[in-house]
Structure formats: structure tokens, C-alpha cells
C-alpha positions in Angstrom: 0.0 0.0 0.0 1.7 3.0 -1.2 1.8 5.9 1.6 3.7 8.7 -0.7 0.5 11.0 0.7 -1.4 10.7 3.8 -4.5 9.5 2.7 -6.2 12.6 5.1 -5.3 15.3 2.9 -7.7 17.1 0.6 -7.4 15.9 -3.4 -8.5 18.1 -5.3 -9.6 15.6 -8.3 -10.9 13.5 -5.4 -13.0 16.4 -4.4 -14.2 16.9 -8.1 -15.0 13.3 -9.0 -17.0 13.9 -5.3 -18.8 16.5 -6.6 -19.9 14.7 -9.7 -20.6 11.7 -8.3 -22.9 13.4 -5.7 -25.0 15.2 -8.1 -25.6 12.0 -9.8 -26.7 10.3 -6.7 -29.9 13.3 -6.8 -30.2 11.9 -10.0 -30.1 7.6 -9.5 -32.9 8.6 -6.2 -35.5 9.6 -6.6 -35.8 11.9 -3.1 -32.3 11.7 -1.0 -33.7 13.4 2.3 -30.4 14.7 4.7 -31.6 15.1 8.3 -29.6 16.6 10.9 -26.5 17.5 8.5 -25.6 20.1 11.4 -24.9 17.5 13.8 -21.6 16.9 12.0 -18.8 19.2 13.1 -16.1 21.2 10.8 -13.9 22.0 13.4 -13.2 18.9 15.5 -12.2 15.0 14.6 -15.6 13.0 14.0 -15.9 9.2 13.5 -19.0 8.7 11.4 -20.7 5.0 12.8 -23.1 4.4 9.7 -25.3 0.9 9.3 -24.6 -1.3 6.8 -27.4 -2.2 4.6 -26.5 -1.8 0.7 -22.9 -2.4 -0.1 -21.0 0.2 -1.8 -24.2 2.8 -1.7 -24.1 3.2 2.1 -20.5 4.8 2.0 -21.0 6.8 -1.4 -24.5 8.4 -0.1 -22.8 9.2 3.3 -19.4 10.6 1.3 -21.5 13.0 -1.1 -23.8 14.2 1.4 -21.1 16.0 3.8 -18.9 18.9 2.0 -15.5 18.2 3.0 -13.7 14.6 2.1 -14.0 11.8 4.8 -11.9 8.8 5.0 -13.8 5.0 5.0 -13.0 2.0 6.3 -14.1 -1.0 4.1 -13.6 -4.9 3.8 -10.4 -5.9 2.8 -11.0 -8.3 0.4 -12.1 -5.6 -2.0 -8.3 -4.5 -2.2 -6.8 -8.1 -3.1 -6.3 -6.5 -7.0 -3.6 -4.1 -7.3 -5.6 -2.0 -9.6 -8.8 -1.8 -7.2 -6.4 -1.0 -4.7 -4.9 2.1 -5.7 -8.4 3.4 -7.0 -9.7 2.7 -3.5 -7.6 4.4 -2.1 -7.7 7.5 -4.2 -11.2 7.6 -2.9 -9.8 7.8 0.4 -10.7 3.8 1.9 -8.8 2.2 3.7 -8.9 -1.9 4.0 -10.0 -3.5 7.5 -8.9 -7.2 7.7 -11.0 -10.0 9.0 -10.9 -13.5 10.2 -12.4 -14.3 7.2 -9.1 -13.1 4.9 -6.9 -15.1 7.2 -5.5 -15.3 10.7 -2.2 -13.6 9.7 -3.5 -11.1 7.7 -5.2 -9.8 10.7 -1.7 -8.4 12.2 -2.0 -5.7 8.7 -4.9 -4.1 10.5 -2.2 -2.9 12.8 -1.0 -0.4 10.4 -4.2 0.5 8.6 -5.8 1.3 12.5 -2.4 3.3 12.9 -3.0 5.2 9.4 -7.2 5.5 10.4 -5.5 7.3 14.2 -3.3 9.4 11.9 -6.6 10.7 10.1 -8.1 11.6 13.7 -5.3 13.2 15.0 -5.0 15.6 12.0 -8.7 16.3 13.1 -10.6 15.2 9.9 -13.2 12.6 9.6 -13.3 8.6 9.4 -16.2 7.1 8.5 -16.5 3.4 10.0 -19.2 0.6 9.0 -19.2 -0.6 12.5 -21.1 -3.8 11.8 -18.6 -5.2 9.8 -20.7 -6.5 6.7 -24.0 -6.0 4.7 -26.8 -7.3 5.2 -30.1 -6.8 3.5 -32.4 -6.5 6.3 -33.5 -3.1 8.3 -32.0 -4.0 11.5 -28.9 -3.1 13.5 -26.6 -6.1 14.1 -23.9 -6.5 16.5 -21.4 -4.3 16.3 -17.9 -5.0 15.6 -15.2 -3.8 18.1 -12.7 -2.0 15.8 -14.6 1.4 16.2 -13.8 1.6 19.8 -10.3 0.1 19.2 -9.5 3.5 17.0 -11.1 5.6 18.6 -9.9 5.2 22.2 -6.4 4.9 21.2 -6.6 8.2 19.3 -8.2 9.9 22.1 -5.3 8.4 24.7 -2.6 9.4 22.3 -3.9 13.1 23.0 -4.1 12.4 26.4 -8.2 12.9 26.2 -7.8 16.3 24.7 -8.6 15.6 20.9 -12.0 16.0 21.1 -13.1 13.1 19.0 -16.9 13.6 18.4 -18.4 10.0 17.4 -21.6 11.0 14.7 -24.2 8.0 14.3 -25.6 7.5 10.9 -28.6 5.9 10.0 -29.4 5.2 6.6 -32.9 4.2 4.9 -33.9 3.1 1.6 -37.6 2.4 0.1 -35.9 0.0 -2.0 -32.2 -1.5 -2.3 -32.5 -2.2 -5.8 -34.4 -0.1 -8.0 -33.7 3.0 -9.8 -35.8 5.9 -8.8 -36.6 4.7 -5.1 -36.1 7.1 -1.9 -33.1 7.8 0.4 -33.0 8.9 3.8 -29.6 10.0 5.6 -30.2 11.1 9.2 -27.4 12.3 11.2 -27.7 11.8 15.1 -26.5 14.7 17.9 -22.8 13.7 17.9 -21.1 12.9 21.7 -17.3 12.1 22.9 -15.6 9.9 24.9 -14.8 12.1 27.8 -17.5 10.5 30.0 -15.5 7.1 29.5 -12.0 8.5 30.3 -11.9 7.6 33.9 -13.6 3.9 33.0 -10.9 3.4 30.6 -7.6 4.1 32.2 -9.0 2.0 35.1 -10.5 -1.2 32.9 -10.1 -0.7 29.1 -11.8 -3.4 27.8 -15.4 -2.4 29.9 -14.9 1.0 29.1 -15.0 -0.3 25.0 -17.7 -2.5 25.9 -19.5 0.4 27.5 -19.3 2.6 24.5 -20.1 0.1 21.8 -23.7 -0.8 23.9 -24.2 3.3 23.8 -23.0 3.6 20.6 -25.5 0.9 19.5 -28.6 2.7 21.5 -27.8 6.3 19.9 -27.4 4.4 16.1 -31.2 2.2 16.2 -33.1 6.1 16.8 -31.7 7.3 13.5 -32.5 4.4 11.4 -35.3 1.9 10.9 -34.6 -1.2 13.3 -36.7 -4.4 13.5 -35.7 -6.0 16.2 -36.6 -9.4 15.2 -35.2 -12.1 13.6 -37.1 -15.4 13.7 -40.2 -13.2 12.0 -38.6 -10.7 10.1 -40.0 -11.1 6.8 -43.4 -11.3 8.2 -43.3 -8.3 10.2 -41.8 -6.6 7.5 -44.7 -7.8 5.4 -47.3 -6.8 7.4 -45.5 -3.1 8.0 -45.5 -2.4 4.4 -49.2 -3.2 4.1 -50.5 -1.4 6.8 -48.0 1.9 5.5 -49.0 1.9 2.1 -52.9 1.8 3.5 -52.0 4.6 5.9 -50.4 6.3 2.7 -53.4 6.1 0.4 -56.7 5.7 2.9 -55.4 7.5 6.0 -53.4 10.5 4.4 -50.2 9.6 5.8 -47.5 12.2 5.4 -45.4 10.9 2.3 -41.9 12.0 4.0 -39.4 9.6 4.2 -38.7 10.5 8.0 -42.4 10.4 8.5 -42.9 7.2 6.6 -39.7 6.0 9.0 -41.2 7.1 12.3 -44.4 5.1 11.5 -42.7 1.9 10.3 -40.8 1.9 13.1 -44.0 2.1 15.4 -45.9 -0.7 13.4 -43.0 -3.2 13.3 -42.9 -2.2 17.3 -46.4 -3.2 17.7 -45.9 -6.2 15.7 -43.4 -7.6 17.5 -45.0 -7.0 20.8 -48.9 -8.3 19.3 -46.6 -11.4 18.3 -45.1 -12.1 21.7 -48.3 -12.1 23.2 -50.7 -13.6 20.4 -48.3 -16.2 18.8 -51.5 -17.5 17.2 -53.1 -14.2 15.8 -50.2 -13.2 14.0 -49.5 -16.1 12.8 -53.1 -15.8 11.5 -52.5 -12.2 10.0 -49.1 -13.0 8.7 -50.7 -15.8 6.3 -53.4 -13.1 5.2 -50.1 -11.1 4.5 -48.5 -14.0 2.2 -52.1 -14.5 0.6 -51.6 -11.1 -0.9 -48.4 -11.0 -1.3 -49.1 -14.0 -3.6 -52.3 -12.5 -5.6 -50.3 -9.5 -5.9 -47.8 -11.4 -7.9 -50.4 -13.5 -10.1 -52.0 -9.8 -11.1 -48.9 -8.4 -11.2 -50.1 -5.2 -9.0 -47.8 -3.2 -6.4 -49.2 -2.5 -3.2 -50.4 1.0 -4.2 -53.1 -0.8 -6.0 -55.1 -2.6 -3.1 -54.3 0.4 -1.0 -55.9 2.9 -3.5 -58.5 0.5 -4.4 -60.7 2.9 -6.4 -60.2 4.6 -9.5 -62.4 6.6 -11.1 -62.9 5.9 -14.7 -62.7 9.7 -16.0 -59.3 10.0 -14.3 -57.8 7.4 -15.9 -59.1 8.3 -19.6 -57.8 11.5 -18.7 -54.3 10.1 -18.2 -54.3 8.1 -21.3 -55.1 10.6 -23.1 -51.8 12.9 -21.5 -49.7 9.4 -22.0 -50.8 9.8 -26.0 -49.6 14.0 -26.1 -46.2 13.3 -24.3 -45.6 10.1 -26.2 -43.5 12.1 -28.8 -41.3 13.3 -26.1 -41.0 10.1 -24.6 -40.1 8.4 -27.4 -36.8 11.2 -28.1 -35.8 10.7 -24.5 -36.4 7.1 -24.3 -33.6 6.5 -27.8 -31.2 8.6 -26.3 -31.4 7.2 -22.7 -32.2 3.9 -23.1 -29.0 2.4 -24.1 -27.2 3.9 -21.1 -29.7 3.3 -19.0 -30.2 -0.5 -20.0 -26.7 -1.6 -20.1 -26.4 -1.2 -16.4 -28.9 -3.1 -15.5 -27.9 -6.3 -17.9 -24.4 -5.9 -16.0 -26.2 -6.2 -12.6 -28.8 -8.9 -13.6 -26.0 -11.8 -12.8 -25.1 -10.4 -9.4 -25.9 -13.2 -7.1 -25.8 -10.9 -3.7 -29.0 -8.7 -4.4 -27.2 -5.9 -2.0 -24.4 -5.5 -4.4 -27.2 -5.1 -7.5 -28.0 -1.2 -6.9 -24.1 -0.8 -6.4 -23.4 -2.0 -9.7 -25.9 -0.2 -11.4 -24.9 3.3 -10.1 -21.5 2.7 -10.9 -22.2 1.5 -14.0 -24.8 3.7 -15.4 -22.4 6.7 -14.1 -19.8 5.5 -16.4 -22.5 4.9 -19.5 -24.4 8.2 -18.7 -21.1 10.0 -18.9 -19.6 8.0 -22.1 -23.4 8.6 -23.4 -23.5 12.1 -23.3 -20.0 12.7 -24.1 -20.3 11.0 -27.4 -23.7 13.0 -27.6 -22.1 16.1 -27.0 -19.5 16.0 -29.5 -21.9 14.9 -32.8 -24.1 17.8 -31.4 -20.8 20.2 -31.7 -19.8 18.9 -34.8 -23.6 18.1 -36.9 -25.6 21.4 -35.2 -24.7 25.0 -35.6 -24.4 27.7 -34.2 -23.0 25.8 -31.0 -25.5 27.2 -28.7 -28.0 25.2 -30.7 -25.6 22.3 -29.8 -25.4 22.8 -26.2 -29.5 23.2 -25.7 -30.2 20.3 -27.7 -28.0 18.5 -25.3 -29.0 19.8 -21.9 -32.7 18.9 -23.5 -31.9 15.6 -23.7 -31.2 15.3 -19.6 -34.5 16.4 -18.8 -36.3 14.4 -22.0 -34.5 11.7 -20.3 -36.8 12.1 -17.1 -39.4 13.1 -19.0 -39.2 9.5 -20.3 -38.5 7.8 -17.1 -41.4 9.5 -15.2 -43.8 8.6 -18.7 -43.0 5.0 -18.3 -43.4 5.6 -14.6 -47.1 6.8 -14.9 -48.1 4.7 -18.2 -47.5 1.8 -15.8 -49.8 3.0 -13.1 -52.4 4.5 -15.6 -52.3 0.8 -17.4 -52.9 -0.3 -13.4 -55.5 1.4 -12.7 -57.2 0.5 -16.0 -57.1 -3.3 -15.1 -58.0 -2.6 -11.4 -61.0 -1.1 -12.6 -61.7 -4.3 -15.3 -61.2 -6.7 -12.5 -63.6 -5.0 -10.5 -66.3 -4.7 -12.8 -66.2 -8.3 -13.8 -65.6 -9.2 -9.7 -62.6 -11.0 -10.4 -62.3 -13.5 -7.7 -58.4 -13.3 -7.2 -59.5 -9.2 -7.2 -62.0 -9.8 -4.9 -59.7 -11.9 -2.4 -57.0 -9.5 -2.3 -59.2 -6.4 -1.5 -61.1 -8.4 1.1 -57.5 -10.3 2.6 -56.0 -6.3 2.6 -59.1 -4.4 4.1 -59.6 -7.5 7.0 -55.2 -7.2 8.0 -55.1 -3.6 7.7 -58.6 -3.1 10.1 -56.6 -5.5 12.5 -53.2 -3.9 12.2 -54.8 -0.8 13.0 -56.6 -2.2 15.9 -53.3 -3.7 17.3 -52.4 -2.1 21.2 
């Protein structure tokens, strides 16, 4: 690992790939809502501790939200080629060695914890995945130990007086996968390890264990948590059901945050009703597979049973709009299409499904920006004057969305158009999944 620069220092084509890559991110989501950005301060050495839920995407969303340049800690075995190695680290990550890659090639975390105290003690920001490793669940898991490990030593090397301030991070996502889904980044009110000073010169280790419980306790508030393992795909189930009814019957704030507080409170309350009424939910979580399953064989989203009624005039009234913009869809749709399709062929062998939206943001950054650079210069060279050039170009961003967002409603318009067939010819598979969803969501609601 070549050390010819502290990895710490501003780079100032690392700051302008940043840039770049951040505005895309407002591009790839569809919302990205940053709460509590001020709880992360300028002037003093922060440890970001972020859950780990969708690969590479938890660490780029974190980087491009913050101004200045943090340092990450990742996996190791992500720097095993030579190449990946010294573009990792140009995007300031460091490797962090497991059991996993090999008893002895746990003694190299040595130097990398020395380098990620160097970053500290020059009062910048690390940003540490404390739980070690993905996993495609909303949960918090245990957390590993290395967090405390760094950031002890660098507060005893300064004898206590660095001021390390440790910033939880919780990050939520309507979906892992798709293109177009919601982000939430919520920074928590930042604290130091001052109150563990005397605990630690006295017994290290319970000091360490002290801090990681409290770190875990101030990371579950700023993040969606179910707590539960054996039943987590059915409370999870049942959760989305009874939101997306809140959504479309009860008027339920859209937000992410507010969408996040209410989950939180129905997978509470599910977990508790399950504890006490084994039986019930078992009850409630089959109704919850039974649509789940006609969902499928209609191929309908959720929005669908929510909604459940759609008037006629509305939906001739979109078709009609689908037919004026189709010209404009159709110019967006052949210039962004190819770019927008090779990404997701390069993702659709990708066995873990948390690496998938990884490989399509990365991807479709590179074929967006070979795309449009090709566009760019047959635009210079085949339209004149240039300024023609350069609007015909910028037009072909937003026809691009324009495109997107037409295929986005021609799907739901097309939805509603066979919700309302089914309805009128009583559809029994129809019938079952409005009766199954208005039944679970009147008990849901009724939960204690």
C-alpha cells in the first residue's frame, strides 16, 4: 500500500469526482432526504458510525452528502487486485482485515488502525461501518469492536484532549435495488468519549464494551430497526401493508422521515402483538403472504389494493396525456435507453441482491457519462451555431426524465385501467386480495 500521501489530505480531483458523483446520486434517487447535517462538526475529529445495509451505496451516499472529504473504512478483500487497490484508495478507503481473509492477515490491521489514528489526530473525519458487513435486512446487528479500538487509542494518544466527536448514521432506503426509489440520511447529535476517560484508564476493555452498547442505542433512533429475527420477513410484510394503507386511505405524510417514524411504530407493535398472540399473528401473517401471492399472479404493487378505487374519468384522462407526451417520450427514451439498460444487464447476474444497486450506479455513471460525451461532441460537430448544440444537449437530460417519469405513470395508468376491469367483472383473485388487505389492515390498525 503506497503511503507517498497521507491518505487525510484534501485531493482536489478526489473532491471533483465527489462533486460529480454526488449530483448523480440526486439523479439515481428519486428523493435523497439529509436530516440533521448540522450534527456533523467542521472544526473537530468525527468518526462517522453508519449501518450497513447496501454495499457500496451506504459509503458513497454518506461521502456525497457531507462537504469536506471523509476517510472509510471498508472490507479488505475488495483491495486483493492491485488496480482496485490504488483506486480505493484515491477515494480515500482504507482496507479493514477480517478472520475471514486469514489469521495472519489480521496483524495488517495494525497499520491500517495506525494510518485510520493518523486521520483523527489531524482532526478530519473517518467514516467506519461498524457492523462489519451488509446485510439486506432493516435491523442493526452487533457491532464489531474496531470502532472503539481506534477511537480510544486516538483519544489516549492526546491524552483525552482531541475531542473526537463519534456521529451515528442511520441510513434508509424504500428500496435496495431499484432506480428511482427514496433515500433517507439522518445524522444523530454527535457525543465524545470524555464520559468514558476515567472507566478506561482504570479497565479498558469495559470501558469499550460500555461505549459500543451506547454507541448501538444512539445508532437504532436514526434508522429503521426491527428487532426481530425469527419473524422478520413477516413483520416486515405486514409493516409495508398497513403503511401503504396509511399512505393512500389515512393520508399519511409521504416524507421519508415520516414514513420512517411510522414503520418503526408498526414493526414495534408487531413484534409486541406477536409475543403475546403467537396464534393471531400467525393468522394475520398468512393473510399477509395470501396477498403478497395474488399480488404477484396480477402483477399489482401495493399501491393498487391500497388505492383500491379509481375513477374511470381519471384514468381516460391520463391516457389521453400518455398519448400527447408520447412524442417526447419516445426522443428521450432512444437517447437514454441504451445507457440506462446496459447497467442493468451488468447487474442482472449479481448473485448478492445488496451489491445489484451498487453495480448499477456505478455502472450507469460510467455509460451516462460516455453517453452524453459522445452526444455532446456529434451535437458540436452536426448542429450550428454551437449554442444550438449545447441546448439540444442539456434537452436531452430532462427528455431523459421526462421518459423515465412517462413510463413511470403509463404503468400505473395501465394499473388502474385493469384494477377497474377486475372490479367490474368481480374478479375473484380481485375480490380476495381487497377483502385479505381491508380484514389485515382493520386488525393492524386495531393492534395495542
Amino acid at each position: 500500500m503506497s503511503k507517498s500521501k497521507p491518505i487525510h489530505e484534501p485531493n482536489f480531483w478526489h473532491g471533483m469526482l465527489r462533486s460529480y458523483v454526488g449530483l448523480y446520486i440526486y439523479t439515481f434517487y428519486n428523493r435523497v432526504t439529509v436530516v440533521g447535517k448540522e450534527n456533523v462538526p467542521s472544526d473537530k475529529p468525527v468518526i462517522l458510525a453508519i449501518n450497513h445495509q447496501n454495499a457500496l451505496m451506504d459509503a458513497l451516499t454518506v461521502h456525497c452528502t457531507l462537504k469536506s472529504q471523509s476517510v472509510f473504512m471498508a472490507r479488505a478483500d475488495i483491495f486483493r487486485n492491485p488496480i482496485a487497490a490504488k483506486i480505493l484508495r484515491f477515494f480515500k478507503i482504507l482496507p479493514i482485515f477480517r478472520i475471514r481473509d486469514g489469521i495472519q492477515s489480521l496483524q495488517n490491521n495494525d497499520a491500517v488502525f495506525e494510518e485510520a489514528i493518523g486521520v483523527l489526530l489531524n482532526k478530519k473525519r473517518l467514516a467506519i461501518l461498524p457492523e462489519g458487513n451488509h446485510f439486506g435486512q432493516r435491523r442493526l446487528r452487533v457491532l464489531k469492536k474496531g470502532i472503539a479500538r481506534i477511537a480510544f487509542q486516538a483519544e489516549e494518544r492526546a491524552n483525552f484532549e482531541l475531542g473526537l466527536q463519534i456521529v451515528p448514521v442511520g441510513l434508509d432506503y424504500s428500496n435496495y435495488i431499484n432506480f428511482g426509489s427514496d433515500l433517507l440520511v439522518h445524522f444523530g447529535e454527535p457525543f465524545s468519549l470524555i464520559e468514558y476517560k476515567e472507566m478506561y484508564q482504570e479497565n479498558p476493555q469495559k470501558a469499550m464494551n460500555t461505549f459500543m452498547q451506547d454507541l448501538r442505542e444512539r445508532m437504532i433512533p436514526q434508522m429503521l430497526n426491527i428487532a426481530e429475527e425469527s419473524h422478520y420477513k413477516e413483520v416486515e410484510l405486514l409493516k409495508d401493508i398497513y403503511i401503504k394503507h396509511s399512505i393512500y386511505r389515512k393520508g399519511l405524510d409521504s416524507t421519508h422521515t415520516t414514513v420512517r417514524n411510522n414503520s418503526q411504530q408498526i414493526a414495534d407493535k408487531l413484534i409486541a402483538f406477536k409475543e403475546t398472540n403467537k396464534e393471531k399473528f400467525d393468522a394475520m401473517a398468512q393473510t399477509g403472504k395470501e396477498i403478497l401471492t395474488d399480488l404477484k399472479k396480477l402483477n399489482f404493487r401495493m399501491w393498487v389494493p391500497a388505492k383500491s378505487y379509481f375513477p374511470v374519468f381519471w384514468t381516460i384522462i391520463g391516457s389521453l396525456l400518455l398519448v400527447c407526451f408520447f412524442p417526447l417520450f419516445l426522443v428521450g427514451f432512444l437517447f437514454n435507453f441504451p445507457p440506462f439498460y446496459i447497467p442493468v444487464l451488468a447487474a442482472s447476474k449479481i448473485k448478492d441482491p445488496q451489491f445489484v444497486s451498487s453495480i448499477r450506479f456505478v455502472a450507469s455513471l460510467l455509460t451516462f457519462t460516455l453517453f452524453y460525451l459522445t452526444y455532446l461532441i456529434l451535437f458540436l460537430i452536426f448542429i450550428s451555431p454551437f449554442y444550438y448544440a449545447i441546448g439540444a444537449f442539456i434537452s436531452l437530460f430532462f427528455l431523459g426524465l421526462v421518459s423515465y417519469e412517462y413510463y413511470t405513470f403509463f404503468m400505473k395508468n395501465l394499473a388502474r385501467w385493469r384494477a377497474f376491469i377486475y372490479k367490474k367483472k368481480e374478479n375473484p383473485e380481485w375480490t380476495r386480495l381487497v377483502t385479505n388487505w381491508n380484514e389485515l389492515t382493520a386488525q393492524i390498525s386495531n393492534l395495542n
